[in-house]
Each structure stands twice: as C-alpha cells, then as structure tokens.
C-alpha positions as CSV (number, residue, x, y, z in Angstrom):
1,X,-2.3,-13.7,-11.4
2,X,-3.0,-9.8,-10.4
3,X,-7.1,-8.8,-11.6
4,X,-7.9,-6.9,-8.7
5,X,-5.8,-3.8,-6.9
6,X,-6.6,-2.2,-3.7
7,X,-5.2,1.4,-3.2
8,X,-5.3,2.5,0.2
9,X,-3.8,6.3,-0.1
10,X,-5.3,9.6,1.3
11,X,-3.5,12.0,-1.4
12,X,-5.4,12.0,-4.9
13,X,-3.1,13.3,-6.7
14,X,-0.6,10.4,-5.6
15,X,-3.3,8.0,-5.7
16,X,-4.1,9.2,-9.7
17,X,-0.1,8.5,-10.8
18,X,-0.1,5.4,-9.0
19,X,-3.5,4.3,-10.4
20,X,-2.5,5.3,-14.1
21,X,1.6,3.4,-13.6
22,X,-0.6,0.1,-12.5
23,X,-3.0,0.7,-15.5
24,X,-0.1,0.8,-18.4
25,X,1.4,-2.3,-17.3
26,X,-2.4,-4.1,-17.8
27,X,-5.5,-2.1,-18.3
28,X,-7.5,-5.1,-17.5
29,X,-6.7,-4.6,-13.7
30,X,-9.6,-3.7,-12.3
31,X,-8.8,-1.1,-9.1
32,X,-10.5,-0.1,-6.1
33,X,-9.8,2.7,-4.0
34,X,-10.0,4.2,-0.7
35,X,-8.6,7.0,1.4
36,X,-8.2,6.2,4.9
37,X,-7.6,3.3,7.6
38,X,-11.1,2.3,8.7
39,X,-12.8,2.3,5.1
40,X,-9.8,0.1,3.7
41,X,-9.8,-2.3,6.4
42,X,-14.0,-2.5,5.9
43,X,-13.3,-3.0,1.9
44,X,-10.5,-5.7,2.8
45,X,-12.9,-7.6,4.9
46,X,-15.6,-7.9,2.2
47,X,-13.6,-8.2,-1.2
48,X,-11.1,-10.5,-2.2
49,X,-7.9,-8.1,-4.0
50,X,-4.7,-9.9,-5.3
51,X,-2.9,-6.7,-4.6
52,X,-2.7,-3.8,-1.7
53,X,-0.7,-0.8,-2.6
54,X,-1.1,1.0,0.9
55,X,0.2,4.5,1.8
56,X,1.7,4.2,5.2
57,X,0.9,7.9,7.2
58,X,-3.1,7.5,6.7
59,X,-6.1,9.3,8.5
60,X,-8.3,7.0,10.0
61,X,-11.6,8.1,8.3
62,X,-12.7,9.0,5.4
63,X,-11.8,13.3,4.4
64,X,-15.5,13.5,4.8
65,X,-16.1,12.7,8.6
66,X,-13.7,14.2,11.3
67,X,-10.7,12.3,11.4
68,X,-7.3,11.9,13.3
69,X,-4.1,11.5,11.4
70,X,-2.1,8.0,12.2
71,X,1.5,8.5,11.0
72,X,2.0,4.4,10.9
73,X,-1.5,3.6,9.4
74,X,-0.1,1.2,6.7
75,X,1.1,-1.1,10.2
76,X,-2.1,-0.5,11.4
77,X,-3.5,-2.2,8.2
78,X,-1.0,-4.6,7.9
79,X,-1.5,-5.9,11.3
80,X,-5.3,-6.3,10.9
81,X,-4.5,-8.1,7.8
82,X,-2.2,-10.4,9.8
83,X,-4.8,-10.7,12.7
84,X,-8.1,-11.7,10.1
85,X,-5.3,-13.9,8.2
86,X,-5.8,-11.7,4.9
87,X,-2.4,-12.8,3.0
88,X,-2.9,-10.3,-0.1
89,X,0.5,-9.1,-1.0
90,X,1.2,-5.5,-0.2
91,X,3.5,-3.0,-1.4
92,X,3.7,0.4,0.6
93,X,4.1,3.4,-1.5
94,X,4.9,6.5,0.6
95,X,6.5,9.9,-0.2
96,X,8.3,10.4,2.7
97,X,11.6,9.4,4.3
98,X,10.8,9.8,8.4
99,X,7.6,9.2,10.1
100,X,6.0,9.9,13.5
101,X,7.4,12.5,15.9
102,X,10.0,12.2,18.8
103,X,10.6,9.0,20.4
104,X,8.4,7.3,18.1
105,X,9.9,8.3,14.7
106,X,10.9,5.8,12.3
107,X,13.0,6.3,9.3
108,X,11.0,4.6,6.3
109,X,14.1,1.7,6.1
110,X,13.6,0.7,9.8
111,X,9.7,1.0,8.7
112,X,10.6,-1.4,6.0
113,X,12.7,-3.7,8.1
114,X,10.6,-4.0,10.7
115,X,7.4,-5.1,8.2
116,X,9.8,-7.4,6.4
117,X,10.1,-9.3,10.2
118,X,6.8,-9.1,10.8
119,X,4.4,-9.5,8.2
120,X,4.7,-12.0,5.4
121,X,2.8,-10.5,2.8
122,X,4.4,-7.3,2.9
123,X,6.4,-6.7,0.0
124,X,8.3,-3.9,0.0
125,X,8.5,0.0,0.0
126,X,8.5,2.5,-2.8
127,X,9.8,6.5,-2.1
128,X,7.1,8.3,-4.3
129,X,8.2,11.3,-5.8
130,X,6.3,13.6,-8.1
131,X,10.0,15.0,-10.0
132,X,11.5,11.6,-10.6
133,X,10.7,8.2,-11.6
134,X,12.4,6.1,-9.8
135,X,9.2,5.4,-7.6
136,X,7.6,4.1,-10.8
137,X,10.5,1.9,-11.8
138,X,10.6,-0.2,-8.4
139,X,6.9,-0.7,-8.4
140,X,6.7,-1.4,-12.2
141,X,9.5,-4.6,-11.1
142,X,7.5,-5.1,-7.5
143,X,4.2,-5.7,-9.5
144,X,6.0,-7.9,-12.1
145,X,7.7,-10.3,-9.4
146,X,4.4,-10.8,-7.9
147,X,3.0,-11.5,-11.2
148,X,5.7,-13.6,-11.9
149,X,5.9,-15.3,-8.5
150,X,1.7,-16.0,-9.0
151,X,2.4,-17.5,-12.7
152,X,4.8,-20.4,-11.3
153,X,2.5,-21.3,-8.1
154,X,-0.7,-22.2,-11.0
C-alpha cells in the first residue's frame, strides 16, 4: 500500500504537476518534498516513504546554499539507496531525452536500461512534458502497478 511519497525534483513547477497527478489518484497520500541530492538522501535516511519519484539531473544542495549541478543525480540516489539497503520503489520522472556531456552522455533509454540492471527497486522512467500528457498517463499506470503489486504481497 502507497501512504507516503518522496519527491526528489529541483524544478517547482514540475514538482507542483507531479505532486497534484499523485494527489487525484488518492488525496490521502501524504508527500514530502525535496529539491536536491544531499537533502533527499538525508530525508531517505530518517523516514520511511513507500514511494520515490526522483528527478534524475539534480543539484547537489539545496537552491539556497552554493551548489554544483550532477547530470546523473537520480544514480547517485539510487546507488545510496542500494548501498544503505533502502528498497523503496522508485520511479524517475525527467523532462529530458540526453544527459551529461561528451563521452559521458547517456540517452535517457540507456539511463533506463542500465538502472533496470542495476537497481532492483527502480521502476521505470517517465518523459515529463508540460504540452502533452503522456508523462501523466505512464505514471498514473506506474503508481497503480505498485499499488497493485503491494495489495497481493498483504
């Protein structure tokens, strides 16, 4: 069963659609948020959430202290998670196709393969986009599979 929602996602206007989708399929979720790498991992380590929706190109402090930009943030997180053995399920919801620069740029499908390999609570990822709605449709059917996947364990 889903009560609790982590959003990890540095753009507020993002972070607002995405809060409100989650909210009309239950408004008894309760939802947290934060906005960078270091406060998420911090809030991960002291609350329990039966749900991560994670940006994946995140700074790595908060807007309010100096920060530096990590393209593959959502790894970073994911990767902590693995390492502290925090099994939440996570969904990545991004708005872009290509990350990183040079050598180091990943398309967001070789992003989602290589998560898929490696992390077994990683879910899936969702394309945001503020002129359609297909972002909303995959995570609306994300959400509900976990939901569904949670009633059946109980």
């Amino acid at each position: 069963m889903i009560n609790s929602i982590l959003i990890i996602d540095d753009d507020n206007y993002k972070k607002k659609n995405i809060k409100e989708l989650v909210l009309s399929i239950d408004k008894t979720f309760m939802i947290s948020e934060e906005e960078a790498i270091n406060p998420g991992l911090l809030d991960l380590r002291s609350s329990k959430y039966d749900l991560i929706i994670l940006d994946m190109s995140l700074p790595v402090f908060s807007s309010s202290e100096s920060s530096s930009f990590n393209p593959f943030g959502g790894i970073a997180i994911l990767r902590e998670m693995r390492r502290k053995e925090i099994t939440t399920p996570v969904i990545v919801v991004t708005q872009y196709e290509i990350f990183g620069e040079g050598e180091i740029q990943k398309t967001s499908k070789m992003i989602d393969e290589e998560c898929k390999s490696k992390f077994d609570n990683y879910i899936g990822i969702v394309i945001y986009s503020s002129v359609n709605n297909e972002w909303k449709e995959k995570l609306v059917k994300m959400i509900g599979d976990i939901k569904n996947d949670n009633n059946t364990v109980c």
